[in-house]
Structure formats: structure tokens, C-alpha cells
N, C-alpha and C positions, 0 to 999 in steps of 0.2 A: 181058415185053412184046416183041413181033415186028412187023417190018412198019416199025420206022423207026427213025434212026440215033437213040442216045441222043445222042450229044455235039454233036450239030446240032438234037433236035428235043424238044421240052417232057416231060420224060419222067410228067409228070400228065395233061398233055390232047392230046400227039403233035404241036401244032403247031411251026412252026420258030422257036427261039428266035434274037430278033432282036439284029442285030451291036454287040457290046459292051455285052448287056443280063447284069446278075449278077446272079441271083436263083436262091443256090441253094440248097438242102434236103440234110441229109442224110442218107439211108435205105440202110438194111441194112449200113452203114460206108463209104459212098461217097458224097462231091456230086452229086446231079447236077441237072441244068439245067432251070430253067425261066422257062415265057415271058413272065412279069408278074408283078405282086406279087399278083394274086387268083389265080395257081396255086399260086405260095410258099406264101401264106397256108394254101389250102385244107391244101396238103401237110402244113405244118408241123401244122399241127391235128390231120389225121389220124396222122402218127408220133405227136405230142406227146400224142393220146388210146389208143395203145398199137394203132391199129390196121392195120400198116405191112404186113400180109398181105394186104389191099386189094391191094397193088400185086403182089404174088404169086401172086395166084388168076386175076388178069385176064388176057387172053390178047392184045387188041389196045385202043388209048386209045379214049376214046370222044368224039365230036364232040360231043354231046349234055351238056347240062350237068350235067342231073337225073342223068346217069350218072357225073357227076366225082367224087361224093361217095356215100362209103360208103352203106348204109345204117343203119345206127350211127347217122350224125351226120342222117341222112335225115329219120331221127325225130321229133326234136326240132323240124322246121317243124309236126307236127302240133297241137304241144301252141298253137302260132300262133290255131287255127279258134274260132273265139267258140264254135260250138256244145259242143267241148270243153271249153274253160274254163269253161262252169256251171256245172260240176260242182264246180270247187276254187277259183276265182280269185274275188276281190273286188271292185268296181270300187268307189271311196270317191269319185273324182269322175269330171270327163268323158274323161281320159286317164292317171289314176292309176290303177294296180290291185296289186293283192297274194295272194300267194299263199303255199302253204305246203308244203316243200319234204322229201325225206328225204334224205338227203347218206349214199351207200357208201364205206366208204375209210378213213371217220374213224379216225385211233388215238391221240391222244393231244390237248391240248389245243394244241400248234402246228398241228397239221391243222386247225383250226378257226379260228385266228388269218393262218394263210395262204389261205384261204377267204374270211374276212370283208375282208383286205385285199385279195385281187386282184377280186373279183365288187364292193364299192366303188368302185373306181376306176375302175369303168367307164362311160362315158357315157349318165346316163339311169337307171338306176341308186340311188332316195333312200333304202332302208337294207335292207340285208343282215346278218342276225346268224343265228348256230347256235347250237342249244343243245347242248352238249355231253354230258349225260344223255341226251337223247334221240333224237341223230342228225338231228335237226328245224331246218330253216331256214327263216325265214320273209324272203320280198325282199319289197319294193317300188318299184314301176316305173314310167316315165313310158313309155307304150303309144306316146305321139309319138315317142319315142327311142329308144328300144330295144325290141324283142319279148323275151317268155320264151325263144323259144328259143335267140335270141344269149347269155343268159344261163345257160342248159344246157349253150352249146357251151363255155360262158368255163370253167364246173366243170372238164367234161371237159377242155381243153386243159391243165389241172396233177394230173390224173392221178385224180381223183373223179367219181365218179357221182350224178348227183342228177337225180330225177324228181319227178312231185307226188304229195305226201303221198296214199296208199289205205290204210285200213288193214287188207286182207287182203295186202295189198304188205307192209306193215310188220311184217305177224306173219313172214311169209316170210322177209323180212332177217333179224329177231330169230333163226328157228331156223336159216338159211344161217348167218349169223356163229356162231350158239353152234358149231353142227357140226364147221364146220370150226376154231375157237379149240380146240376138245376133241379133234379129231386129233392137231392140232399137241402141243398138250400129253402126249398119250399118247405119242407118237414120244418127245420130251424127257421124256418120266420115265423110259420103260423106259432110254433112251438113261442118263441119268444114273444111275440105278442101276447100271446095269454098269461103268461106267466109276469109280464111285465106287469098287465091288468093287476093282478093277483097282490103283485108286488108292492103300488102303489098304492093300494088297500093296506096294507100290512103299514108300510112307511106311514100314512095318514094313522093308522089307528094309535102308533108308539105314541103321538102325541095328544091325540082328541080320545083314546082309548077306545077299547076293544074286549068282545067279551071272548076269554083264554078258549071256550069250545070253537069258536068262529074260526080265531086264529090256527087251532089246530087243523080243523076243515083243510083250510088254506092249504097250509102247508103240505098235507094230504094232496091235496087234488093240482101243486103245485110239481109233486113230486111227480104224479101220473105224467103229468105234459111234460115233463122234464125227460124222462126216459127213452122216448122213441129219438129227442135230440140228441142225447147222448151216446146211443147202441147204434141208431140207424147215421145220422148226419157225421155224429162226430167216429163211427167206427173206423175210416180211413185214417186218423190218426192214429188210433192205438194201434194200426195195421202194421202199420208204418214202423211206427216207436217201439214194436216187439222185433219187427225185421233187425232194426236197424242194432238194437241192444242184444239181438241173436247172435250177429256180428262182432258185436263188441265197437260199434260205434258209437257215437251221439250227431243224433241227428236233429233237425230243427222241431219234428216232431214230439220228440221224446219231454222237453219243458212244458208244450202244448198239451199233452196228455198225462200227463204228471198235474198241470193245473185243472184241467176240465177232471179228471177222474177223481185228483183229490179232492176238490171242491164239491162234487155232486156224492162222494160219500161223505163228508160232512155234516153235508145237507141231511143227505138221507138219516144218519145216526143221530141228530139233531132233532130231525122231525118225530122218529120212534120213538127217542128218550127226553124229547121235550128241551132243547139244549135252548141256550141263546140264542144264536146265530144260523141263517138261513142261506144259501148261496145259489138257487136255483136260477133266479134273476142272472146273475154274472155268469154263470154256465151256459144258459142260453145266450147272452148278448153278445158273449165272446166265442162259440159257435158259431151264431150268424155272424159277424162280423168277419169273421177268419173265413168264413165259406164264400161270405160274399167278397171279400179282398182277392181270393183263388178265384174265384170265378170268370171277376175283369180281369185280372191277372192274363189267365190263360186267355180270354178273348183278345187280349192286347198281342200276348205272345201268337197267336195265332195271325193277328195283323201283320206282326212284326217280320213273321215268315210269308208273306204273302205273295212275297216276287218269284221269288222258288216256286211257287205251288203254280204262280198263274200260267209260267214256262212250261212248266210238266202238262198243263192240260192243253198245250197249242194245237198242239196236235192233233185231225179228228179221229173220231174213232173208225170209220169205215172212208170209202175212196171207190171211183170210179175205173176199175180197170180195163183198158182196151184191149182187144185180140182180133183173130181173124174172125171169130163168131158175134163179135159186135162188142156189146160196153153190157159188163156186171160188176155189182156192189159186191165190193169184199173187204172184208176187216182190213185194216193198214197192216196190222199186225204180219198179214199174210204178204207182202208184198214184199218183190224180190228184186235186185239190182237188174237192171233190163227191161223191167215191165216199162209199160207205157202203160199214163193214166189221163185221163182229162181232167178240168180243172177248171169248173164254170165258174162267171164272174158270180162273188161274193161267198165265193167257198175257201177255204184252208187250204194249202198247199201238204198233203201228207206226206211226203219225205223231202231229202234232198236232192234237186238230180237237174237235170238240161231242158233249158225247153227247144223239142224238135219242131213244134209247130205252133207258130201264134202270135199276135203281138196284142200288150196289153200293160196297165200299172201296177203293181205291186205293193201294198201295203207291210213294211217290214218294222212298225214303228213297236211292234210289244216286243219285238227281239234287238233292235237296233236304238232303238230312240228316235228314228228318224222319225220327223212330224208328217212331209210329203213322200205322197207315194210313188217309186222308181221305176222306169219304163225297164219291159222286158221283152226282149224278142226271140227269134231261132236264135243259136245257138249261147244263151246267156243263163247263166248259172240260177237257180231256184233253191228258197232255204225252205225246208219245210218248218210249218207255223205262221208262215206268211201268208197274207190275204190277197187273193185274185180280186181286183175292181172292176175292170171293163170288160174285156172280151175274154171270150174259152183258151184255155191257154193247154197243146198237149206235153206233158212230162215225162222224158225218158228217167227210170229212177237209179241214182245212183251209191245213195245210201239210206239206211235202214236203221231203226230201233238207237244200239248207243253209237252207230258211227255219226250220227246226224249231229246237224251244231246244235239243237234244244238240249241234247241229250250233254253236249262238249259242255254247255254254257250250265248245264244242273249241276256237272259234276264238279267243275270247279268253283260254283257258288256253292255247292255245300262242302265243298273244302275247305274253302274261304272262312264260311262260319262254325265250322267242324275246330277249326284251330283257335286258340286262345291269342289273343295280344299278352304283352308284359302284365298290364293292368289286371286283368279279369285271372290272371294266375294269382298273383300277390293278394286279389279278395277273394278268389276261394283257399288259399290261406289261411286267411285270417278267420274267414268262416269258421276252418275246418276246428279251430279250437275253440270258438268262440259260444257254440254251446256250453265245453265243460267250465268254460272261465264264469256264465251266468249260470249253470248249477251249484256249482263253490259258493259264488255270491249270495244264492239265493238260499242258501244251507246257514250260511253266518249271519244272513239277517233273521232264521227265524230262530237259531241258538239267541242273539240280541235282545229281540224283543220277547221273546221268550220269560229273560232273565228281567224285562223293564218293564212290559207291560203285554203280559201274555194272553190277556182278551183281545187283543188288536193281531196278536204273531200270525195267524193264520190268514186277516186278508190282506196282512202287506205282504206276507212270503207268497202268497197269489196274484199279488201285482207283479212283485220282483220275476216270478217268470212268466207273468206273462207279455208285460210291458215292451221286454227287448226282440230285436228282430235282426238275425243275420243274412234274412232273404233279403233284404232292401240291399247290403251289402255286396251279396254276390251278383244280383240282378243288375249292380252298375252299369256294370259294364257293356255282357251279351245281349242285352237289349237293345241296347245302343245300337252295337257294331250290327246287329242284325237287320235293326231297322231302316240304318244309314246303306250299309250293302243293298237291302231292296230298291231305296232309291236312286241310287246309284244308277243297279241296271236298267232300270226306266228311261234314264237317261243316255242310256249306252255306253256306261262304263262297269266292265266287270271286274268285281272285286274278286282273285281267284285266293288270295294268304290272307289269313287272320292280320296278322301285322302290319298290312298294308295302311290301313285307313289311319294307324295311330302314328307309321312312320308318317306317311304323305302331309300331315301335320305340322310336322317340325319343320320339313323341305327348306333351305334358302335358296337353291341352283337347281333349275332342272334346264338339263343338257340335252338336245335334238338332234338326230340324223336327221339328214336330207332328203334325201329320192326315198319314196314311201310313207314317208311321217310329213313333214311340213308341204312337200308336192304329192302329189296325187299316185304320185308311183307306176304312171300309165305313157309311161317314157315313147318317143314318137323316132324314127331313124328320119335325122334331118341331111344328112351329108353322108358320102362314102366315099374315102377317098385313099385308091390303092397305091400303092409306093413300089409296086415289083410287077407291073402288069405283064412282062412278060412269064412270070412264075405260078401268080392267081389275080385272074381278071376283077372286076366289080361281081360279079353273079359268083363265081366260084369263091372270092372271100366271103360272102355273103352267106355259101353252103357251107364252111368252115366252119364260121360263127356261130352256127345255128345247131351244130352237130356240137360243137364244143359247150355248147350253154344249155344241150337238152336235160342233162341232168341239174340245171340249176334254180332257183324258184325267185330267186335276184328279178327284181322289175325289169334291170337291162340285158338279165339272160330272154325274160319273156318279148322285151318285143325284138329282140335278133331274131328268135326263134320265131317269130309270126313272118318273118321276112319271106320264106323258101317254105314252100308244098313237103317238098320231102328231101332230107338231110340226109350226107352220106352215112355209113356206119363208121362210127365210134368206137372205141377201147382203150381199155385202161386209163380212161377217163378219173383224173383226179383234182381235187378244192384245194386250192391255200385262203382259209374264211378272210374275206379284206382286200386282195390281191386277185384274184381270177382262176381259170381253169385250168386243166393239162390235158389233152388227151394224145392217141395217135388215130391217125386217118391216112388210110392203106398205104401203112408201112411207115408213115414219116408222122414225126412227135411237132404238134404245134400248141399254142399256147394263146389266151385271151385274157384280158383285162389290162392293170396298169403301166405305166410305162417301164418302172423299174422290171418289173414281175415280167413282164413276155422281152426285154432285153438281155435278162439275163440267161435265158436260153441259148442265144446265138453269141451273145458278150459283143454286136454292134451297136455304134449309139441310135436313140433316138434321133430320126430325118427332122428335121427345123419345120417350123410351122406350129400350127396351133394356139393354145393359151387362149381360147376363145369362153363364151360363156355357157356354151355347152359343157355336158359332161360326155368325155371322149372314153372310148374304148381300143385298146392298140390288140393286132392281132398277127402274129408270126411265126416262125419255125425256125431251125437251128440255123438257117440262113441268114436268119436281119428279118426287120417289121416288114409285115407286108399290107396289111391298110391298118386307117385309121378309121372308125365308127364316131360320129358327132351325133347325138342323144339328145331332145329336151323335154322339158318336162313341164306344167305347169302348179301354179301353188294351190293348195287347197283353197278353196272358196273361203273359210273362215278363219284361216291362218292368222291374219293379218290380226282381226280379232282377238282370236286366242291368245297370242303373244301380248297384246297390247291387255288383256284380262290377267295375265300373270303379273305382268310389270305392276298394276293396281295391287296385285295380292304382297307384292314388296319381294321378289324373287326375280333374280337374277338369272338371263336366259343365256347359253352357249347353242353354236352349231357346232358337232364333233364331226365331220363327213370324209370320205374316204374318196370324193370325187374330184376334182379338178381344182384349181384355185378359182378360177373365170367362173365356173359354174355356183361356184360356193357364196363368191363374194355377191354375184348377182340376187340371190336369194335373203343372204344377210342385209342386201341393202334393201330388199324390196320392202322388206321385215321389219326394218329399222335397230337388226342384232349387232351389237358393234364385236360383238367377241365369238368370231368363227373360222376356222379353223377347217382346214382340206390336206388330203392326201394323207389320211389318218388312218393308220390300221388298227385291227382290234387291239393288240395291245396297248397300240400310244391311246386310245381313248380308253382304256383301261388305267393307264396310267395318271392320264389328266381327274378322272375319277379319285384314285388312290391320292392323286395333288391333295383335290381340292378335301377331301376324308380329313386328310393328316393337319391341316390349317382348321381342323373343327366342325366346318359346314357338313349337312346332310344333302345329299345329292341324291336328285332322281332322275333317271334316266327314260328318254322315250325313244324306242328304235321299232321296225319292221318285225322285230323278233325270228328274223331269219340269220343274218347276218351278225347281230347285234348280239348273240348270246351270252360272250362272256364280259363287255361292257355291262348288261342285263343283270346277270347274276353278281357283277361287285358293285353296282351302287344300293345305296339303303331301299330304294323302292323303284323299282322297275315296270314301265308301264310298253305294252304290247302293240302295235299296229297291227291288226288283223283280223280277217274272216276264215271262216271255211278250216283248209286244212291245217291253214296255220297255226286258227285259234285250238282245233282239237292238239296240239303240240305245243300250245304253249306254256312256257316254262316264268312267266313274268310275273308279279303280283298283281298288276290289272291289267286288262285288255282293253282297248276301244274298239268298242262292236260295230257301232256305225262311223260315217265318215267326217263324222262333225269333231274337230282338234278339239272344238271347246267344252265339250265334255272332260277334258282336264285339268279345265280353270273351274270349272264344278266339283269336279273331283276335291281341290284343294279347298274349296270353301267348305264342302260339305265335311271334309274331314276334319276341317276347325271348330267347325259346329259341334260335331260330334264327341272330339275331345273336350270342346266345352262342356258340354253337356256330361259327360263322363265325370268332370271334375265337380260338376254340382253333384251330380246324385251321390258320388264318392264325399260329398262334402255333408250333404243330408244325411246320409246316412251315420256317418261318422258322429256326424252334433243332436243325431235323433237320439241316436244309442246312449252316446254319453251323459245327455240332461236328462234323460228318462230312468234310467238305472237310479241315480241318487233320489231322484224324486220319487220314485215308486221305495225305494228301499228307508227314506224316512217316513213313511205313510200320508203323504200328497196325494197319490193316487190312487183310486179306488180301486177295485178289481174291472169294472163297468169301462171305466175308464180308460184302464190298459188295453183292453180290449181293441177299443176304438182307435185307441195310436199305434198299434202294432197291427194291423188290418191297413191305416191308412197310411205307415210309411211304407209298406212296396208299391201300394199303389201310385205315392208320389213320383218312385224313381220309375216305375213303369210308364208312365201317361207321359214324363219328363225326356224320356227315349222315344216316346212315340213321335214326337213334333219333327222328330227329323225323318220321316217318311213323306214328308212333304217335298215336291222335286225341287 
């Protein structure tokens, strides 16, 4: 910088700093001065984000403010513009939003715990978690408090990069990080091999003898090979280990580079002044070993996230669009609600939306699980992702980019894995101290031997850290749940809550609606039978019903509503959730659903009849019923199945239904459910819930997720019926995406698996740490040594999480 005194004038924005003002920074190994705490600030940010060559390249300050600040950090206001945020950002209310984020940098699971603590504590700010499998962070923000980018700048200033989740962004990470993880490694094997050579020379001469110029040689040309492993392979360590002690952390790095640095000056001052002891060999071993440990690691973790990634790419990139000037290729991306697109057999379907013309099968098995492909014709709904099999199918398009279900089903699986269980909280924990408790230790064993046998204190205080390992700890867990969540949806069950998998475990009672969950929910009008034909005929109750139920997504609102072309007008149309509709129609107030609920309108009784095994709908006005709707329904194809796979899993099934007795029981019997239970509103199935809570048991509940909400939200794990618009709305811990029930006797197996397997690696680890610590700290273990078992216990717990990615 030229043109003004540094020690009088702001050396970020040139003005003159004012008398007795301290505000200083220090860059390139020097204080210096500036004018206020919003220069500091910026400053500091800018070293603190590594980008202190700003100050280097510049020639004179600049008055200007837009010019104070990198363009680096410049960035970051973009992602501010609403018309950006469409694209990735959420809005849940009026100044709440959420996004989902990719975090560069990550190595270990302290990187992720100093992450979620420092971007937490920030003002505004209501939860931030990463997932460690997947490099995936998901915030949420009060838009009144803080912006995204304040929240970009906060990554950056501890030494990470995080931008919003793309996933051609994301494959890009994946193979930058493989690439260069595979350099590094190659430098640290060749390195380690030669040195090992060298090494084994050296070990042979101690005892058959050696002439002392040879040995020197050695050591010499030991140290050469030594170097490039340590500056070039092992530099992400010390990268790390400075970030992390910049902070005033400790992070998993910092014992790591503590052992490889002090080891290789050792060496090195040994080699110059001729010392005993050599450690070149253990520097490189425990290099490659640690590089190659990260390496699977991350190839694992990359497995682990696989299901997520294969969804994001369903999608293709370009699509045939129709118009009056004939058929052109154009990006999806560009494609608007209204287009019409053709859809030739064995092509991807690019959004969601109608098909106006065609008939043909559908492949929806990497979104649903379903194995066979479903017939589609004019006017049947289209998921984009899904594969065209036989004939050209045209597509009117109804949704786009994040309305689509790939987009519904990303976002609640990375929710899902965005969130922590109990477990994976309580081991980043234990982590998070578990460095300084193995520097303490490692500090008193070499005060010990020090005092008892001080030619030995230096390579057992190099076992002692290198031997322990809190990554196998922290990795228990979110491997797991990562890897079980992918299979899952393979199967077409989607995990949307961290919690889910570890509650669904416990489960002894999972409770069942009726119409939608156990039947098909494709209700059929079997009978109509009017009670006041003088008042409203069969046809005119029929337009009643259909006007009354047009606001409602209830299966028995849907097929009233296919009853009549077109339904009077409606208003003041209102829900009691359980109980049916209200509305008025020109002038007079009627009422639809159950018996109680549309009686008490008019306060006459129910007309005698019915109690049959359908499910009835009554429908009237301040006068008295005027028909009655008989409904049925038929049971899911695998139903019978599914329940009878639970009973094996040792759980106890209830029907909680809202519909009729005659309908209810019919189903329970078909079923073989002996405990079911009809004419049940959301609270009494609330309550039966809150029963069975207070006597101990964990209860899971499965409804439609329309009706079902707040039965949903009080039992311990709540699972979803639904597609399309439902699933983008749903509030459940899992959904079933396709129409197979038995994706929830999978569900529960997989998630006993998975807490098995939770409680091994949790157990491995635990017995790994604690027999290795005494043993490296009475000198058992060599430094070679430690190496090797702290390399191969993450790998244990990782490879240990991977077996449940098997469907």
C-alpha cells in the first residue's frame, strides 16, 4: 500500500486513525493500525478467512466501501437477493427460512462440532447441524436477524467454506476432495516405502553391525524422503491443528500433528547431531496409514450418502418441449407450469404434472421402491424422475425445480440426516473433550518416563497420542443413521427426523387409521340414500356433497367430489378435523360427515337404518339429515402381510378409525386385528396414544397425514401415507413413498439393525480407546504400531455402518 503513512493512517481503508484509538490486526506478522472497530472487524475476517493477499495485490485504500472488502467475502451479499434464494432456501414462516448448505474443510468430526458451536451462537441463528457423512449442513434463520450471508461470513472466519447445496457443485467437491486425498496418499506410500527400506537396513545393521558413515548416509537420505511426506501429505493436518488452536479449540488434528511434527524434528536434530534415536519410519507409517484410513473413510461416507445424491440426479438435464411450431430441446430447468412436453419410451420424466395424452407403464421404483412398473394414462398424475417404458406419453407440466416430489423427498432426507439422534449428540460430547483428556494424559506419561526411563519417554509419549482415536467415536453413530436412511428410501420409506430411526426401534404398539393406511383410500360411492326427497333429491344431494367436500383432500371428500361435473358455489366453508365439513350454499348452512357432527346442526335424531360395513357419510341442514353416503373401500394388496410381519417383530397392532363400527370391524377382522376401535376423533386417538405413553410403551403411529396430524405429532414416531402434495406438507417422521404397507415391517427391522449396530461401534470404540491408552502409555506399543490401530479403528466403525445399506 503507497500514498499514506501506515503508523498514522488506517492501513484497510487509508483513513487517519484517531488519537488513542487501538484497533489493531495483525497481518503478514505485523500490527497495524486501524480506524474503528468496523475496519478491525472487516480485517480480521479477511486474514481470519485466509485471504491476507487482498492487502498485497492492492496498490492504494480505497474510499469506496464496496471496494473494502475482498471479493471472496463480496460474494456472499449475493446469496442475500430473494430472487436467488428460490432456488435452495425455504421460507416456513414470515421471517423464518432454511436452507441447505455444503461445508469444504470438513476432516474429522471436531470440524463439525466447532461448526455447529460457533454458527449457533450466533444472533438469529435457530439451529444449525452438519452431517458428517455428507458434508451437508442445514441452518435456520430468522431473515429479521441475521442474513445468509452474515452466516457464510461466520463459516469462513474459522477457516471453512460453505456455499448452498447444488448438486453438480457437490459431485465436483466429491471428486476435488477424492483427487487430491489420492495425491496425498500416493506422495505418503512411495515416501513410506522407501524409508521403510532404509529403515530395515538400519534395524538389521543394530544387530549384525554397521559402518557409523553408512548409517549416517541413511539417515541423511531418510530425512530427504521424509520431507515431501510430511510438508506436502501431512500439511492438512497442521492446517487444521493451527485453525483449530486459532480458535482455541482442540481438535482431532491438533495430537496428530503434535506427534508427526514432533517426531520428524526429532529425527531431524538427531540426524544433524548424531542423536540415538530415529523416527522417520513412524512418521511416514503413521502418515500413510491416517491418509489411507481418511481416504476409505470418505469413500464410505460418500457411499453412505448415496441415496440423496442418486435422487438429486433423477432428473434429466434437457426435455422435449411441445408448441405450435412443433417439438424443441430445452433445459428442464427452463420449463414452465403449462408446457406440454413429450416423453418417449425410455426417457425420464422432467417434472411433475398430467398426462394429457397417451397410455403407457411407468417405472417409479428409484423414487417409490416399487419393483413393477404402473400403468398411466390421460388424465393420471406423473412424478418427474420416473421412467417412461412403453409408449410416448404427452405431459402437461405442473411443477417445477423445488415444488416437485425429488425435490420434497431431498429435502426432507437431508433434514432427516441434518438432525442428530440422542446417541450421535452424547458422542460428539464426549468427543468434544476427549482430545484435551488424551493431551493431559499424554503430558503425564512423558513427565513418568521421563523421571524412569527417559531414553524410552519420547516414543511412548508418541504412541500415547497417537494410539487414541475420537473419530471412531463420533462416526458411531452418523454413519449408521446415514447409511440405514439410504436404504430405507430404496425401499420407499422416507426417513424425514433424525430421531426417527433410533425411536422406531424401541416401538411395542404401532396404531393404524383406516381409509388411506390399511385400504387403498380409493373409496367407491356404493349406495345413496336420500331421507327428505322432497327437499334434495339423489342428484341434488349429491351436488351438495361435492360442493361441501371441495375443499377437503379426505379420500371420502375425493370421491363425493368425482360424483358431479360441476358443484354449486360454496362459502364459508369450514373443517372440524375428525368430524366433517360446514359450509353455506345459496343462502342455507349444511353440513357433511358423521352422525353426531351434521345432527347437531338441526338437534333431530338420526333416521334408523344403517350399521352396515361400509363407511357412511350423513349429510343435512338446519332441517334434519337429508341423505345418507355408503362408501367402500378395498384393503391394500399387502396389508394382510404387513400386519402379520409386525406381529413376528413382537408388536402389538391397534386400528384407531374415525369411521363407522361395521366398516371398522370388517377390516379388523379381515386383518386378524382383535383391538380396533371406530368413531374416534382426533383427540380420543390422541388420548388412547397419551393411554398407552403413561403405562410405559412407545407408540407409533401411521395415518394419511391429512387428517391424522395431531394423533402424528403426539406419538413417539410418526409415519406418513402419502404422495405428491401431501408428502411435500408432510409433518411426520417417515413417509411411505410407494403403496407397499410393508415397507414399515422394514422400516422396524432395519431400524433394529441399525441400533445394533450403533451399539457395536459405540462399544468398539469405547474398548478400543480404553485397552490402547494403557498399553501405548506403559510402552507396549510402538509408535508403527499406534499408527496402525488408530487408522484401523474408524475404519472398523465405518465399514460396520456400511452393511446396513443393504436393502
Amino acid at each position: 500500500m503507497t500514498g499514506v503513512d501506515p503508523a498514522t493512517h488506517c492501513y484497510h481503508c487509508g483513513l487517519p486513525v484517531p488519537k488513542e484509538a487501538d484497533y489493531r490486526v495483525e497481518i503478514d506478522g505485523s500490527d497495524r493500525e486501524m480506524c474503528c472497530h468496523g475496519c478491525q472487524a472487516v480485517a480480521q475476517a479477511i486474514i481470519d478467512g485466509g485471504l491476507a493477499s487482498f492487502y498485497l495485490h492492492r496498490e492504494t485504500p480505497s474510499r469506496k466501501p464496496e471496494d473494502l472488502v475482498p471479493e471472496a467475502l463480496q460474494r456472499f451479499e449475493l446469496y442475500d437477493q430473494q430472487a436467488l434464494q428460490q432456488t435452495f432456501v425455504e421460507s416456513d414462516e414470515a421471517d423464518t427460512k432454511t436452507a441447505s448448505l455444503i461445508l469444504e474443510g470438513i476432516t474429522c468430526a471436531a470440524c463439525v462440532w466447532l461448526n455447529e458451536r460457533h454458527v449457533n451462537a450466533l444472533p438469529g441463528v435457530l439451529d444449525f447441524s452438519v452431517n458428517y457423512s455428507t458434508h451437508r449442513a442445514r441452518v435456520r434463520w430468522d431473515e429479521s436477524r441475521i442474513h445468509l450471508s452474515d452466516i457464510l461470513k461466520a463459516v469462513t472466519e474459522i477457516g471453512y467454506v460453505a456455499h448452498p447445496f447444488d448438486p453438480g457443485r457437490q459431485e465436483t467437491v466429491h471428486k476435488k476432495e477424492k483427487s487430491a486425498a489420492l495425491r496425498r496418499l500416493a506422495v505418503a506410500g512411495l515416501g513410506a516405502m522407501q524409508v521403510m527400506m532404509l529403515a530395515i537396513a538400519m534395524y538389521a545393521g543394530d544387530y549384525s553391525g554397521m559402518d557409523e558413515d553408512l548409517r549416517v548416509f541413511m539417515r541423511w537420505v531418510s530425512l530427504v524422503l521424509t520431507i515431501p511426506v510430511v510438508f506436502y501429505s501431512g500439511a492438512s493436518f497442521f492446517t487444521t491443528a493451527y485453525r483449530d488452536l486459532k480458535r482455541r479449540q482442540l481438535g482431532m488434528d491438533v495430537p496428530v500433528s503434535l506427534a508427526i511434527g514432533g517426531a520428524f524434528a526429532a529425527s531431524v536434530w538427531s540426524t544433524i547431531f548424531n542423536g540415538a534415536e530415529v523416527y522417520f519410519d513412524s512418521v511416514c507409517m503413521f502418515a500413510f496409514f491416517l491418509l489411507t484410513s481418511r481416504y476409505l473413510e470418505m469413500g464410505a461416507r460418500h457411499k453412505a450418502g448415496e441415496a440423496a445424491e442418486e435422487l438429486v440426479k433423477l432428473l434429466p438435464a434437457t426435455a422435449t418441449r411441445l408448441s405450435d411450431d412443433g417439438e424443441s430441446v430445452v433445459a428442464v430447468s427452463e420449463l414452465m407450469p403449462g408446457d406440454r412436453v413429450l416423453v418417449r419410451p425410455g426417457e425420464t420424466v422432467p417434472a411433475d404434472g398430467i398426462v394429457c395424452d397417451g397410455q403407457s407403464s411407468v417405472d417409479e421404483s428409484l423414487l417409490t421402491g416399487e419393483s413393477l412398473p404402473r400403468s398411466r394414462g390421460t388424465g393420471d398424475e406423473l412424478v418427474g424422475g420416473s421412467v417412461n417404458v412403453e409408449s410416448p406419453l404427452t405431459l402437461q407440466v405442473e411443477k417445477v425445480g423445488d415444488d416437485t416430489l425429488v425435490s420434497a423427498i431431498v429435502r426432507l432426507l437431508d433434514r432427516a440426516q441434518a438432525e442428530k439422534p440422542r446417541m450421535a449428540k452424547l458422542a460428539d460430547r464426549v468427543a468434544g473433550w476427549f482430545v484435551s483428556v488424551q493431551l493431559t494424559i499424554a503430558t503425564l506419561v512423558a513427565v513418568w518416563w521421563s523421571f524412569h526411563a527417559p531414553e524410552h519417554a519420547f516414543a511412548i509419549t508418541l504412541s500415547v497420542l497417537v494410539v487414541t482415536c475420537p473419530c471412531a467415536l463420533s462416526l458411531a453413530t452418523p454413519t449408521a443413521i446415514t447409511a440405514a436412511s439410504g436404504a430405507l428410501t430404496r425401499l420407499g420409506l422416507l426417513t424425514t427426523r433424525g430421531h426417527a430411526l433410533e425411536t422406531l426401534a424401541k416401538v411395542s404398539h404401532v396404531l393404524f387409521d383406516k381409509t388411506g393406511t390399511l385400504t387403498r383410500g380409493l373409496l367407491q360411492l356404493a349406495e345413496v340414500e336420500p331421507f327428505a326427497p322432497d327437499r334434495a333429491d339423489r342428484e341434488r344431494c349429491l351436488a351438495l356433497a361435492a360442493a361441501l367436500e371441495s375443499g377437503s383432500e379426505h379420500p371420502v371428500a375425493k370421491a363425493l367430489a368425482a360424483q358431479v361435473e360441476r358443484a354449486p358455489e360454496v362459502s364459508e366453508l369450514t373443517a372440524l378435523p375428525g368430524q366433517g365439513m360446514q359450509g353455506t350454499v345459496e343462502g342455507r348452512r349444511y353440513r357433511i360427515g358423521n352422525s353426531a357432527y351434521v345432527t347437531e346442526l338441526s338437534g333431530v335424531a338420526m333416521p334408523e337404518g344403517g350399521g352396515s360395513d361400509a363407511t357412511e357419510v350423513l349429510l343435512g341442514d338446519e332441517d334434519g339429515v337429508l341423505a345418507r353416503f355408503s362408501l367402500r373401500d378395498e384393503l391394500r394388496a399387502d396389508a394382510d402381510v404387513a400386519i402379520r410381519q409386525l406381529r413376528d417383530l413382537g408388536l402389538r397392532v391397534e386400528i384407531l378409525s374415525g369411521d363407522a363400527a361395521g366398516a371398522v370391524e370388517r377390516v379388523a377382522g379381515e386383518l386378524g386385528i382383535d383391538d380396533a376401535r371406530s368413531r374416534m376423533r382426533p383427540d380420543d386417538k390422541l388420548a388412547r396414544v397419551r393411554a398407552l405413553q403413561a403405562e410405559g410403551h412407545r407408540v407409533a403411529m401411521v395415518g394419511d397425514g391429512v387428517n391424522d396430524a395431531p394423533v402424528l405429532a403426539g406419538a413417539d414416531v410418526s409415519v406418513a401415507m402419502g404422495q405428491g402434495a401431501q408428502l411435500a406438507h408432510a409433518s411426520a417422521d417417515m413417509v411411505v413413498l410407494s403403496e407397499r404397507l410393508g415397507a414399515l415391517g422394514d422400516g422396524v427391522a432395519k431400524a433394529r439393525q441399525t441400533r445394533k449396530i450403533i451399539k457395536q461401534n459405540m462399544t468398539w470404540a469405547i474398548l478400543y480407546n480404553a485397552s490402547a491408552l494403557p498399553l501405548a502409555a506403559a510402552g507396549l506399543v510402538a509408535p508403527w504400531m499406534a499408527a496402525i490401530g488408530m487408522s484401523l479403528s474408524s475404519l472398523v466403525v465405518v465399514f460396520n455402518a456400511l452393511r446396513l445399506k443393504s436393502g
